[in-house]
C-alpha positions as CSV (number, residue, x, y, z in Angstrom):
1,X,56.9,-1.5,-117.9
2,X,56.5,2.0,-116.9
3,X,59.6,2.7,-114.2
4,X,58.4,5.8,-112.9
5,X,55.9,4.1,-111.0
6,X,58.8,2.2,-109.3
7,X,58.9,2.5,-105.8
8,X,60.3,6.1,-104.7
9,X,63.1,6.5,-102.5
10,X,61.1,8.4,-99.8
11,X,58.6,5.4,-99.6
12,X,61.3,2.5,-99.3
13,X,61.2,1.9,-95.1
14,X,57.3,2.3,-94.8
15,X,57.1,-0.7,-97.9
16,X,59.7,-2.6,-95.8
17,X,57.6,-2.5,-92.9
18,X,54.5,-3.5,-94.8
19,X,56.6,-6.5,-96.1
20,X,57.4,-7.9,-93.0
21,X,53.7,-8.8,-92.0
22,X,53.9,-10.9,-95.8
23,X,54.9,-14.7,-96.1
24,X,57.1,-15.0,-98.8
25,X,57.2,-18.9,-99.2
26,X,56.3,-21.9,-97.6
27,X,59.6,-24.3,-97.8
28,X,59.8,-27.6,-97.1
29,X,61.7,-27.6,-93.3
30,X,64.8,-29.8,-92.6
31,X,64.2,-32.9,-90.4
32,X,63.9,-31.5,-86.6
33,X,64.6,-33.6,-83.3
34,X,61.5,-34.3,-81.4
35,X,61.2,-31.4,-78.9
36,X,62.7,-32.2,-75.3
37,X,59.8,-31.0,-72.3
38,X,61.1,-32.2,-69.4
39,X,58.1,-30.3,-67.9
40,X,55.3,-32.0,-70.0
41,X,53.8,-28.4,-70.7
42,X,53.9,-29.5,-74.2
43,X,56.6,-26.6,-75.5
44,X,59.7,-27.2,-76.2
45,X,62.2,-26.8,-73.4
46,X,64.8,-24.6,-75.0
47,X,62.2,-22.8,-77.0
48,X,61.0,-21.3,-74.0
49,X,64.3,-21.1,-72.6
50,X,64.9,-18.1,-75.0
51,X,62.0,-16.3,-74.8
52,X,62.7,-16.4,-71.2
53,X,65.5,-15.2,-71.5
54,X,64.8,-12.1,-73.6
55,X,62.2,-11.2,-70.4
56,X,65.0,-11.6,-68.3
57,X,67.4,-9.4,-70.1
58,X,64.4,-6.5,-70.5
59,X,63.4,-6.8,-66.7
60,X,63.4,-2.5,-66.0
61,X,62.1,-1.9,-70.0
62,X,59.7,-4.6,-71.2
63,X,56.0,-3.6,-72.2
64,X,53.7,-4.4,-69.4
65,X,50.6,-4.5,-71.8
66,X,51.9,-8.3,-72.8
67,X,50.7,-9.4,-69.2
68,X,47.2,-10.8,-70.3
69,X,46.7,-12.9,-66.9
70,X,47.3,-9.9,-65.0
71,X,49.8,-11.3,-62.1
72,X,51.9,-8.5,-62.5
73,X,54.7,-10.8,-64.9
74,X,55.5,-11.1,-68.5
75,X,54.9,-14.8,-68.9
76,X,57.3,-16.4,-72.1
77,X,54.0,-17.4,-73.7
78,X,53.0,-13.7,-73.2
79,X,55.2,-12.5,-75.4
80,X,54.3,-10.7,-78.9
81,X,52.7,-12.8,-81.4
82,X,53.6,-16.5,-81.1
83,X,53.0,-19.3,-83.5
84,X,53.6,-22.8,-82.0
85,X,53.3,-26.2,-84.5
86,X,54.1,-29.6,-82.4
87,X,55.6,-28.0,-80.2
88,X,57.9,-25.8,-81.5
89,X,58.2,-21.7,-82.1
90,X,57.0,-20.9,-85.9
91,X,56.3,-17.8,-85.4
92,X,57.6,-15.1,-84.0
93,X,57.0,-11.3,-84.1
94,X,58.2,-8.9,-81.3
95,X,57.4,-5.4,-82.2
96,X,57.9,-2.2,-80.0
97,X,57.5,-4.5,-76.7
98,X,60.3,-3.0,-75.3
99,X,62.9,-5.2,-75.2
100,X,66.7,-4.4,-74.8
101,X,69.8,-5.7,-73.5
102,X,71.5,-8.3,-76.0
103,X,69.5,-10.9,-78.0
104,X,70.2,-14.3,-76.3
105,X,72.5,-16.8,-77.9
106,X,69.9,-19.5,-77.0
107,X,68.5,-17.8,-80.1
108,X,70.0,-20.8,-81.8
109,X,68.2,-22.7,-80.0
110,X,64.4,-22.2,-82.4
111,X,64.9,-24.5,-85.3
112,X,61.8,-24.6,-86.1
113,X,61.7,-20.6,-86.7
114,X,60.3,-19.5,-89.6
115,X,59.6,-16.1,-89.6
116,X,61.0,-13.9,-86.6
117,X,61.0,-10.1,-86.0
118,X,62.3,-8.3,-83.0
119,X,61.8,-4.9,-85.1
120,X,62.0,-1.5,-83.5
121,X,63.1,-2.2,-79.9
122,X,66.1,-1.6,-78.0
123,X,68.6,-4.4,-78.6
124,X,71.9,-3.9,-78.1
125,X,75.5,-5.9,-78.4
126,X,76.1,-8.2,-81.7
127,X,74.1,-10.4,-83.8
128,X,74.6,-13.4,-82.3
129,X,76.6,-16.4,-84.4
130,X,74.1,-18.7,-83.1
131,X,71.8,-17.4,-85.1
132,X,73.0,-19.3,-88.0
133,X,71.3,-22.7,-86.3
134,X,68.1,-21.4,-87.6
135,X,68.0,-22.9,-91.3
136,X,63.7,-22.8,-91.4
137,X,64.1,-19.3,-91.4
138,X,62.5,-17.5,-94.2
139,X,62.0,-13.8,-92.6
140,X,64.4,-12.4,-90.4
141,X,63.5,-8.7,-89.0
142,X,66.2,-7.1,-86.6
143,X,65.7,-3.5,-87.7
144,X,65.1,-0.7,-85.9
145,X,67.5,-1.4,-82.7
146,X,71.1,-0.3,-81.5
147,X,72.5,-3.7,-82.5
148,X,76.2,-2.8,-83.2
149,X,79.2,-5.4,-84.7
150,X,79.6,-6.8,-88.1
151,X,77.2,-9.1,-89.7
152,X,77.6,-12.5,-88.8
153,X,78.6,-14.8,-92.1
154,X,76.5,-17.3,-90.1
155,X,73.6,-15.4,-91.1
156,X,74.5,-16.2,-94.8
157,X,73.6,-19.6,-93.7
158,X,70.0,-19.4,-93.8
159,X,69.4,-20.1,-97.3
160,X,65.6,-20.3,-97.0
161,X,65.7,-16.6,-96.2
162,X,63.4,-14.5,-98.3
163,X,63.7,-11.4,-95.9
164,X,66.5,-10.0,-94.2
165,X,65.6,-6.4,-92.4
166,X,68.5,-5.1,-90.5
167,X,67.9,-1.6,-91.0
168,X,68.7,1.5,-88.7
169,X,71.1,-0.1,-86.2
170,X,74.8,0.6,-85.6
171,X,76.1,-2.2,-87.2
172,X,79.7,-1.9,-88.9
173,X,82.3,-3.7,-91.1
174,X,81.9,-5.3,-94.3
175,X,79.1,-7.4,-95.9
176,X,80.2,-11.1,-95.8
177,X,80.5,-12.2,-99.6
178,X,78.6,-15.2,-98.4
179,X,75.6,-13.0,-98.6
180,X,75.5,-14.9,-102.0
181,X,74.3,-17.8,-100.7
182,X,70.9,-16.3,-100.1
183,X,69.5,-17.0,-103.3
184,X,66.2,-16.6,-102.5
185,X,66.3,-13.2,-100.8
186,X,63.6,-10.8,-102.6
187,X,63.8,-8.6,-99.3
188,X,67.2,-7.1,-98.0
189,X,67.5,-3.7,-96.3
190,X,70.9,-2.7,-94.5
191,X,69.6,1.2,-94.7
192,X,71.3,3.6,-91.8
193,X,74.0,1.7,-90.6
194,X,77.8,2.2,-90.5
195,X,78.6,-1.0,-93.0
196,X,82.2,-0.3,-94.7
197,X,84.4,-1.3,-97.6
198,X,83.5,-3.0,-100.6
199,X,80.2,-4.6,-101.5
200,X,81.0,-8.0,-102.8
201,X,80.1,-9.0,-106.5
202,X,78.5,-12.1,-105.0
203,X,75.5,-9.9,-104.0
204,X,75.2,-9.7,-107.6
205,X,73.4,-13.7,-107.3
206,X,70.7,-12.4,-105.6
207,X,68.9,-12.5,-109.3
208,X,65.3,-11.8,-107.4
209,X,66.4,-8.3,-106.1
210,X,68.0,-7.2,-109.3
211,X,66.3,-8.5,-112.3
212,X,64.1,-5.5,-114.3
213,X,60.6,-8.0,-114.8
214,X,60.7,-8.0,-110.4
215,X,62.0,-4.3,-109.6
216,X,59.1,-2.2,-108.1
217,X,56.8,-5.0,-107.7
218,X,56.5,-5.6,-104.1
219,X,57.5,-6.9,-102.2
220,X,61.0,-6.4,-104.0
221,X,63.2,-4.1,-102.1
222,X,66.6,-3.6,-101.9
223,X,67.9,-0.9,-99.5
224,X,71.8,0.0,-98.6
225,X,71.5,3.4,-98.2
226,X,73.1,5.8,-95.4
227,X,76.3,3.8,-95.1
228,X,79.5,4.1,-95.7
229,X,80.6,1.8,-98.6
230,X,83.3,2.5,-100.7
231,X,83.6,2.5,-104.9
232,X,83.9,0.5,-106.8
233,X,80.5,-0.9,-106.8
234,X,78.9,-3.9,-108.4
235,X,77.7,-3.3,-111.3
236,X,74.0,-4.9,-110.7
237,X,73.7,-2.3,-108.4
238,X,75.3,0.6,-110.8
239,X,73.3,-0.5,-113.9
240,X,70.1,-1.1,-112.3
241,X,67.2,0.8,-110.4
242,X,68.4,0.4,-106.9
243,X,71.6,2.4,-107.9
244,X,70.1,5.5,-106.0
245,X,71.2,3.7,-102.9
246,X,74.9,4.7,-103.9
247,X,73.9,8.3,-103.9
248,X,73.9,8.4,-99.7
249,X,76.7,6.5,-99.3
250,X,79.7,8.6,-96.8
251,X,82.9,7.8,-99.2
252,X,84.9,10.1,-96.5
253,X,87.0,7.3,-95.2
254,X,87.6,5.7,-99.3
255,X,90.9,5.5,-100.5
């Protein structure tokens, strides 16, 4: 393989962006209940329930253009790019429609979510715990906010997850060492945040991120730089490509 056509440094978020629009796999999903539609409007009750909610939460900052009937009011089926199957949310990507406030702990509520991004908007608060109902999940895209908190171990639940995007936000503390759980991950980008501590050696499982035959073939990306984490570091990271991500790392704080 010829390495120096790996992917450079200065290229790594516009890939990750490019990623996000790519369906990684197409798992088998977990039984799911019949949907509950008390109003016969054939969604799913507390699917809507959230995406309500995240209209409520953005009343004085939400993207007007999303109002295709033109009454003057973001609908829930108005918003971004939906994907519905029987009933349920699939799909669903949210990007720049001007969202804020915190994400909405019926988030737990989509089961039937496979691929979600809420990418560059304004969301504040945590992650939400809930979020670790969602086990269809195979992309997950939060980057790009002012989400702050640690990083829910919940989150290392999801072990369908091929993507996991919570670049440039304000999150803090430690990675859980559940993180490998997440087998399957070939996408994971924690760039420009205020993470801490130790990286755990179980990242060291995620064998698709850090094996030379997938390195610089998209879309393979691995991204932790612009933190703060503290030596010593795994040595998957040390020995392989992606150990240019230690070189922006703020050790000020490490004992």
């Amino acid at each position: 393989m010829d390495y120096s056509k790996l992917i450079p440094l200065g290229k790594l978020k516009r890939v990750l962006l490019i990623a996000l629009l790519v369906v990684f796999a197409c798992e088998e999903k977990e039984d799911i209940p019949p949907i509950v539609d008390e109003n016969s409007d054939g969604y799913d009750d507390g699917d809507i329930q959230f995406l309500q909610k995240l209209i409520d939460n953005s009343s004085e900052t939400i993207n007007m253009d999303m109002d295709d009937n033109g009454n003057g009011l973001i609908e829930p089926l108005e918003l971004g790019s939906q994907q519905w199957e029987e009933g349920r949310l699939n799909h669903l990507f949210c990007f720049s429609d001007g969202f804020s406030g915190e994400i909405p702990s019926e988030i737990g509520n989509l089961t039937n979510l496979t691929i979600l991004s809420l990418f560059n908007n304004d969301f504040t608060g945590s992650i939400p715990s809930e979020i670790g109902n969602l086990n269809n999940l195979i992309e997950l895209s939060l980057g790009n906010n002012q989400l702050t908190g640690s990083i829910p171990s919940e989150i290392c639940n999801l072990t369908n997850l091929t993507v996991l995007n919570l670049m440039t936000n304000q999150l803090s503390g430690s990675i859980p060492p559940e993180i490998g759980n997440l087998t399957n991950l070939t996408n994971l980008s924690l760039i420009d945040n205020q993470l801490t501590g130790s990286i755990p050696s179980e990242i060291c499982n995620l064998t698709n991120l850090f094996s030379w035959e997938s390195v610089g073939l998209p879309p393979v990306i691995f991204g932790i730089s612009n933190n703060r984490f503290c030596p010593p570091y795994p040595s998957c990271i040390v020995e392989g490509y992606w150990n240019f991500n230690l070189e922006t790392q703020d050790t000020t704080n490490c004992d």
